[in-house]
C-alpha positions as CSV (number, residue, x, y, z in Angstrom):
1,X,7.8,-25.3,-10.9
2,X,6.9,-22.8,-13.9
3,X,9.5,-20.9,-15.3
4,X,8.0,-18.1,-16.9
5,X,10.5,-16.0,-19.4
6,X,13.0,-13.4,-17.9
7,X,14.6,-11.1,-19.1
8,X,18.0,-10.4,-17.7
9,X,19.7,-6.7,-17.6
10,X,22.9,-5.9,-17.1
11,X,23.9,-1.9,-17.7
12,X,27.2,-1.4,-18.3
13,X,30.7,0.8,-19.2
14,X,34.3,0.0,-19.3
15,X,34.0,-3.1,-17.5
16,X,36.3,-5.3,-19.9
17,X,37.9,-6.5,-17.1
18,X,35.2,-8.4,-15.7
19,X,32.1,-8.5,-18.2
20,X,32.9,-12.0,-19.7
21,X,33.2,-13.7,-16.1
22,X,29.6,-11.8,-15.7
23,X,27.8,-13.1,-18.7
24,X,29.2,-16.5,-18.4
25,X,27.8,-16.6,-15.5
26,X,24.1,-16.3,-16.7
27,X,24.7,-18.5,-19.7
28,X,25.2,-20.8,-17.2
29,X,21.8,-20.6,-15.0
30,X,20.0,-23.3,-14.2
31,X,17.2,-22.4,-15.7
32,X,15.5,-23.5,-19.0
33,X,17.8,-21.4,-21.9
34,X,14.3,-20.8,-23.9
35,X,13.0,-19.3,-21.0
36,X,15.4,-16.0,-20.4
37,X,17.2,-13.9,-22.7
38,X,20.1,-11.2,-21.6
39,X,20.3,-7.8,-22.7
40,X,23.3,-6.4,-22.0
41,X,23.2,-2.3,-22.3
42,X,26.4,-0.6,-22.9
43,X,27.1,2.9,-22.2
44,X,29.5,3.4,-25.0
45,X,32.7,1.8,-23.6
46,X,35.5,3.0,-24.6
47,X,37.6,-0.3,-23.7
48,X,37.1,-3.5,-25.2
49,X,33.9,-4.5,-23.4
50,X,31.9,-3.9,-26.5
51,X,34.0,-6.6,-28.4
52,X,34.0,-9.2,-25.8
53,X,30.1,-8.5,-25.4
54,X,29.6,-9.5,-29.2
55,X,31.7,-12.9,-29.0
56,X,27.8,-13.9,-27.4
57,X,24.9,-15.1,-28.3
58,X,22.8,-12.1,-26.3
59,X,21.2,-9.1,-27.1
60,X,23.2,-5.9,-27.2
61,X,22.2,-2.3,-26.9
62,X,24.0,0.8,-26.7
63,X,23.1,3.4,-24.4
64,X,24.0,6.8,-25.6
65,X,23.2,8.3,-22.1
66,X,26.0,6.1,-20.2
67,X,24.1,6.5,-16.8
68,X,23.5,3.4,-15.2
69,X,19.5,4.7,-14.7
70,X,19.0,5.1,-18.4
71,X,20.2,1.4,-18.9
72,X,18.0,0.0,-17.4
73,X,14.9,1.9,-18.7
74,X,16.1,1.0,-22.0
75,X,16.8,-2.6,-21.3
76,X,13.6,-2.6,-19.6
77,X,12.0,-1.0,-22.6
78,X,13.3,-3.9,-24.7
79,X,12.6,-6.6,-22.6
80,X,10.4,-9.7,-24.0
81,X,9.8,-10.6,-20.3
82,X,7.0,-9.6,-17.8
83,X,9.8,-10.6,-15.2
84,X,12.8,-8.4,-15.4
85,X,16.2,-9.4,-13.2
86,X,19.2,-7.0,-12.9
87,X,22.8,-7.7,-11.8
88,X,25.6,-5.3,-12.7
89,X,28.7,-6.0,-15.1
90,X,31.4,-6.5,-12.4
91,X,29.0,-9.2,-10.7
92,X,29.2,-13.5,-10.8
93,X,25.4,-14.9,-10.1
94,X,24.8,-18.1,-8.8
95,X,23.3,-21.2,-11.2
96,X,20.8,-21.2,-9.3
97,X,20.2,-17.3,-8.5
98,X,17.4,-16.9,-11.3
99,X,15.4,-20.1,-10.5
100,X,15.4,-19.2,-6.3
101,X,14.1,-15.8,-7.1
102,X,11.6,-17.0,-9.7
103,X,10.0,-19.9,-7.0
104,X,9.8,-16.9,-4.3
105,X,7.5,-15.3,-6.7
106,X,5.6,-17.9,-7.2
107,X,5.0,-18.7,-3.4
108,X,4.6,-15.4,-2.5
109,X,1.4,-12.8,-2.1
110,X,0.5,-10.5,-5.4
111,X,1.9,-6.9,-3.9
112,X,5.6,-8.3,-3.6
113,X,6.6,-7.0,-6.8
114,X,10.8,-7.5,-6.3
115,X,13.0,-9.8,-5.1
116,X,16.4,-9.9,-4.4
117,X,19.4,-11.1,-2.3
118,X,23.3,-10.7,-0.9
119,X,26.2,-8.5,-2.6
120,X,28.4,-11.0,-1.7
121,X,32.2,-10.4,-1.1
122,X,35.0,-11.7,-3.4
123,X,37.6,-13.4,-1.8
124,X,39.8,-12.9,-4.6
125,X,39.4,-9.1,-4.5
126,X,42.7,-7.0,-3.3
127,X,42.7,-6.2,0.2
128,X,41.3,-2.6,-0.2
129,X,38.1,-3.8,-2.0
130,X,37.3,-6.5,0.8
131,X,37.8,-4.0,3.6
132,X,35.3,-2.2,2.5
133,X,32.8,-4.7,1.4
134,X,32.9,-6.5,4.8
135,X,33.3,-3.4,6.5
136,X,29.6,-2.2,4.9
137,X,28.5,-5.3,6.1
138,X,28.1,-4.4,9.4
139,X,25.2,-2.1,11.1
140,X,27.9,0.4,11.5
141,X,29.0,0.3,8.0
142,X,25.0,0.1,6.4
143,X,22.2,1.1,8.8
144,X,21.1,-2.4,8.2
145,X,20.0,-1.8,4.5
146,X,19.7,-5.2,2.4
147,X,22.1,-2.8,0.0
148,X,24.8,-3.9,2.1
149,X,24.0,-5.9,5.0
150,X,24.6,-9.8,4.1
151,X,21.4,-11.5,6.3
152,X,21.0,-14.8,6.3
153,X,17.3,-14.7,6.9
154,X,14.3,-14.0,4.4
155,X,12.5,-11.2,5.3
156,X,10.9,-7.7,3.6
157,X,13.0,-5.0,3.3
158,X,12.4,-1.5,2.0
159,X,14.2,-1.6,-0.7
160,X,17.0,-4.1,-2.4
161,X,20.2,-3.2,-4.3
162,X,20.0,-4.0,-8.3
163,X,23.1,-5.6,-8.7
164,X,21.1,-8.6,-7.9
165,X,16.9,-7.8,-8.1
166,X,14.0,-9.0,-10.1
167,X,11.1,-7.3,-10.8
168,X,7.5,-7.6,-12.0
169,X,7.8,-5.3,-15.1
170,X,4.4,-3.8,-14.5
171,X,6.0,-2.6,-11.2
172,X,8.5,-0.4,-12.8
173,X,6.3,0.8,-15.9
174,X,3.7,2.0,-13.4
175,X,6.3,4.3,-11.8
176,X,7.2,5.5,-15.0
177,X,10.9,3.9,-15.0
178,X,14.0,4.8,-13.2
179,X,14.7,8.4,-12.7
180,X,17.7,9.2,-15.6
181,X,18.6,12.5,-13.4
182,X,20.1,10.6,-11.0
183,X,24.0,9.3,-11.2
184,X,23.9,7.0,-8.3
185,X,21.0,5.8,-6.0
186,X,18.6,5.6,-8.8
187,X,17.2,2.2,-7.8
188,X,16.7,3.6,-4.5
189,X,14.5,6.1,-6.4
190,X,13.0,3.8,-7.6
191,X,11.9,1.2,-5.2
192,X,11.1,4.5,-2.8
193,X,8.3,4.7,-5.4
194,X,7.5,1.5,-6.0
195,X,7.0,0.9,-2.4
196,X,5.0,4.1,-2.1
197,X,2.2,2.5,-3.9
198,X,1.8,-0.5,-1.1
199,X,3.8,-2.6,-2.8
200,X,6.7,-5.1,-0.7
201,X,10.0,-6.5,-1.2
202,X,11.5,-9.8,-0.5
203,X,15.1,-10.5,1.0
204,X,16.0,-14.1,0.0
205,X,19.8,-15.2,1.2
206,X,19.8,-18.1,-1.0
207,X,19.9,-16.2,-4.3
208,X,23.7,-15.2,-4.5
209,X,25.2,-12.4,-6.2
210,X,29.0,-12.1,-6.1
211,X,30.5,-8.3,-6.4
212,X,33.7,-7.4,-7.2
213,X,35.1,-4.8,-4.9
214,X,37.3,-1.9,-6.3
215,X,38.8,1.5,-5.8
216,X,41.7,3.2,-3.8
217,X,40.9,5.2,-0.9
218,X,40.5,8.3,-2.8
219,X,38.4,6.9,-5.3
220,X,36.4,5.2,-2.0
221,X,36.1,8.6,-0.5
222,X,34.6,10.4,-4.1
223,X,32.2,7.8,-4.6
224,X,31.2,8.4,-0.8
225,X,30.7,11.9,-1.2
226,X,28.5,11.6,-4.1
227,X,26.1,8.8,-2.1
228,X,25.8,11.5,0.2
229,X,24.9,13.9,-2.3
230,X,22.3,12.1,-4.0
231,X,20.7,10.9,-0.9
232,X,20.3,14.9,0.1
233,X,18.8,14.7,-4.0
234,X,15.9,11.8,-3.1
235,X,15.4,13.9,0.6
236,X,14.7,17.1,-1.9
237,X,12.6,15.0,-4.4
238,X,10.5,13.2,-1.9
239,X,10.3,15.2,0.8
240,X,11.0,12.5,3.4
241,X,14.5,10.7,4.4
242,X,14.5,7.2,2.2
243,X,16.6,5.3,4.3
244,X,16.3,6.5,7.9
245,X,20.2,6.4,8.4
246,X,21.1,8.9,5.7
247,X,21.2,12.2,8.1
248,X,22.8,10.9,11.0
249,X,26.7,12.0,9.1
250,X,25.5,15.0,8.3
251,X,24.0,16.0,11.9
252,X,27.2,14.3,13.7
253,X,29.6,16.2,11.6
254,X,27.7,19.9,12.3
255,X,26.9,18.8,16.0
256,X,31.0,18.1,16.3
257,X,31.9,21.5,14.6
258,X,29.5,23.3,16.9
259,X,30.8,21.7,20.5
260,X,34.3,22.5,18.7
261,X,33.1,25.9,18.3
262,X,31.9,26.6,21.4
263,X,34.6,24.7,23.5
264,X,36.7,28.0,22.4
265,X,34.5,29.1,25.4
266,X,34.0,26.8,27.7
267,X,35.0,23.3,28.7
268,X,31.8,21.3,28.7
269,X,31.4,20.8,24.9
270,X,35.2,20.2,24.7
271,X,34.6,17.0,27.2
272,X,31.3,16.1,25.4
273,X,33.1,16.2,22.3
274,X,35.6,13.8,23.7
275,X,33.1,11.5,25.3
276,X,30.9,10.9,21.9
277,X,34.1,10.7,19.7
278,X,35.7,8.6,22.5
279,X,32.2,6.2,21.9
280,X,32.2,6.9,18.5
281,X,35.8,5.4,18.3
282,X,34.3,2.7,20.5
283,X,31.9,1.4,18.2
284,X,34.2,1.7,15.2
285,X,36.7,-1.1,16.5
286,X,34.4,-3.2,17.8
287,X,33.2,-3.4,13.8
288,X,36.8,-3.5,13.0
289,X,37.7,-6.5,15.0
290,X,34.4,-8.2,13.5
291,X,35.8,-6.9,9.8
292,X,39.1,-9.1,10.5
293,X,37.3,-12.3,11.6
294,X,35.3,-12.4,8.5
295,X,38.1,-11.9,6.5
296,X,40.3,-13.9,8.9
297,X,42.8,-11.5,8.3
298,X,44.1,-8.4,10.2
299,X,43.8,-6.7,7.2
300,X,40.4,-6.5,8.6
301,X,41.9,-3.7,11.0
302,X,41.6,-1.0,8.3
303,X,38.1,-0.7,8.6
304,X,39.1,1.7,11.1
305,X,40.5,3.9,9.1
306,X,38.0,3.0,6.6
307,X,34.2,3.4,8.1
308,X,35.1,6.9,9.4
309,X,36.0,8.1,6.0
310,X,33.0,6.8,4.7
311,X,31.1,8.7,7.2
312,X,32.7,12.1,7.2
313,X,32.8,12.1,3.0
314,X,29.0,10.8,2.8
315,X,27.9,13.4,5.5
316,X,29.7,16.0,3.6
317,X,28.6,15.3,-0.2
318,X,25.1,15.3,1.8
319,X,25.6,18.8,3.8
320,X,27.2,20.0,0.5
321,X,24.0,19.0,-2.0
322,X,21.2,19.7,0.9
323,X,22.6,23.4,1.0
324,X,22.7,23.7,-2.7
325,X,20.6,24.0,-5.3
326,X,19.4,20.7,-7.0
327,X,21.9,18.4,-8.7
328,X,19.1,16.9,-10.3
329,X,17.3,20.5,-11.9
330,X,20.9,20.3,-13.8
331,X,20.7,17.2,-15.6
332,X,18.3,16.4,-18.3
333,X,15.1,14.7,-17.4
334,X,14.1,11.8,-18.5
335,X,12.4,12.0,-22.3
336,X,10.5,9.0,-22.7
337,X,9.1,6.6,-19.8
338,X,9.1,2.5,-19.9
C-alpha cells in the first residue's frame, strides 16, 4: 500500500495523567515515521501536561482558546498533511489504527471523506468509568450512534466520534472548520455539515481506539446535561434533529410531568404512567444485565441507576437550552476559518 503523510491531532488540557501513555502510543504506529507527524494542541494546562508534552520529539501548540473545537482548527490549520487523524489526550490507539484507516481510504469511493472506528472500554478503568462506557454501548444507552455503540461490522454511519477519526483535509476546509461556539458536540457540528454536502462516512471495527473512562456520578450527570444542551444548540443552528434520538428525553420527561399532572384528576394517566415507566424500567435491566456480562462483573448492575440519570440530565440540559435563548449567540464566533 501507499502511505501518504498524516497528520495526527490531539487537542488537549490537564490531561497529565494520561497524555504520555497517549503519545507513546502514536510513536509507536506502524506506519512509516517519515510519513506522519503529531501535533499535539494544548489548551493552556495548568498541570504538568505541558512538560511531559515537551520531553517529545512532536510538534506543540498552544491554544489560547482552551475549547476542544478551536484545537483542532488550529491543529488542522498547521497540519503538513492532506489527511488529518484525531484521537483525544486520554486515549491509547492501536499500532496498527493509522495504517487500517489509511488502506480504507484507499479502497474506498471519492465522497467518503472520514473514517473512523470503536471507543473502546478500558479494563483498567475504576468501576464507575466502565459502567458507563459499556452501559452507552448499548441501543439504550446510544441510539445506535457509532459515538458510542462498539459494532463489529464496517458500515456508513452519519457521523463518527473524533477521539478516533481521519479526515480528508479538504473536507473540513470546505465547511470552514469546526464551529469554536460550541463546548461539546462540535464534531457532530461538524460532520452534520460535512455530510450535508453528499459526502459519507466509514465505520471500520478494526481500527481501535482505547478511551479512558472518568467521572463520579455528579460529574456524569453535568457532563449529561450539557450534551443535552448543546444538542438543543445544533437543533437551533440547523434546523433539523442531528441524531434522530436526541428528543426522545426531552418529550418522555414532559409527556411524564403531564400524565403526573393530570392524574391529580383522573386515574387513567396515573396507570399509563405506571405502564410506560413499568416498560421503561423493563428495558433498562434487560441493558443492565447485558452491562454485567460484558464486564463480567455485577458491577454491571449500576447501569440501572446509571442510564436513567443519563436520560433525565440529558433531556433536561436539552428542555433547559431549547427554551432559552442561544448558548451559542453568547460565545465568541469563530475569527478565522481553516
Amino acid at each position: 500500500m501507499r502511505f501518504p503523510f498524516v497528520s495526527v491531532i490531539v487537542g488537549i488540557r490537564n490531561e497529565e495523567k494520561f497524555i504520555e501513555e497517549c503519545i507513546e502510543s502514536l510513536l509507536n504506529l506502524d506506519y512509516p515515521k517519515d510519513s506522519y507527524e503529531i501535533i499535539i494542541v494544548d489548551g493552556m494546562s495548568t498541570d504538568k501536561t505541558r512538560d511531559i508534552v515537551q520531553k517529545y520529539p512532536i510538534k506543540l501548540l498552544l491554544n489560547e482558546r482552551k475549547n476542544v473545537a478551536a484545537a483542532r482548527n488550529l491543529g488542522v490549520k498547521n497540519a503538513r498533511g492532506e489527511l488529518v487523524a484525531f484521537t483525544d489526550g486520554d486515549c491509547k490507539v492501536d499500532p496498527l489504527w493509522l495504517k487500517t484507516l489509511v488502506r480504507e481510504m484507499q479502497a474506498s469511493p471519492e465522497e467518503v471523506v472520514c473514517f473512523g472506528g470503536p471507543n473502546l472500554i478500558f479494563d483498567t478503568d475504576p468501576v464507575f468509568g466502565r459502567v458507563v462506557g459499556y452501559a452507552q454501548e448499548s441501543f439504550l444507552g446510544s441510539g445506535g450512534s457509532a459515538q458510542s455503540k462498539n459494532s463489529t461490522k464496517k458500515h456508513y454511519v452519519g457521523s463518527l466520534p473524533n477521539c478516533n477519526a481521519m479526515y480528508k483535509k479538504a473536507a473540513i476546509q470546505e465547511v470552514g472548520g469546526f464551529d469554536e461556539r460550541f463546548v461539546v458536540g462540535q464534531d457532530g457540528d461538524l460532520n452534520y455539515r460535512i455530510g450535508k454536502k453528499g459526502n459519507k462516512f466509514l465505520y471500520i471495527p478494526n481500527a481501535q481506539v482505547l478511551h479512558h473512562r472518568r467521572g463520579t456520578l455528579k460529574s456524569f450527570s453535568v457532563r449529561m446535561f450539557k450534551y443535552g444542551m448543546w444538542m438543543a444548540e445544533l437543533f437551533k443552528k440547523h434546523g433539523e434533529f442531528v441524531r434522530w434520538y436526541a428528543f426522545l428525553p426531552s418529550i418522555a420527561i414532559v409527556f411524564a410531568v403531564a400524565l403526573l399532572i393530570a392524574s391529580i384528576k383522573y386515574s387513567t394517566p396515573s396507570l399509563l404512567l405506571l405502564a410506560l415507566t413499568a416498560v421503561y424500567f423493563i428495558l433498562v435491566f434487560v441493558t443492565s444485565i447485558q452491562v454485567a456480562y460484558k464486564m463480567k462483573s455485577k458491577y454491571g448492575l449500576f447501569a440501572l441507576f446509571i442510564i436513567p440519570v443519563q436520560h433525565i440530565a440529558y433531556g433536561l440540559g436539552f428542555l433547559y437550552s431549547f427554551t432559552n435563548s442561544p448558548l451559542i449567540s453568547k460565545t465568541r464566533s469563530c475569527s478565522d476559518n481553516v
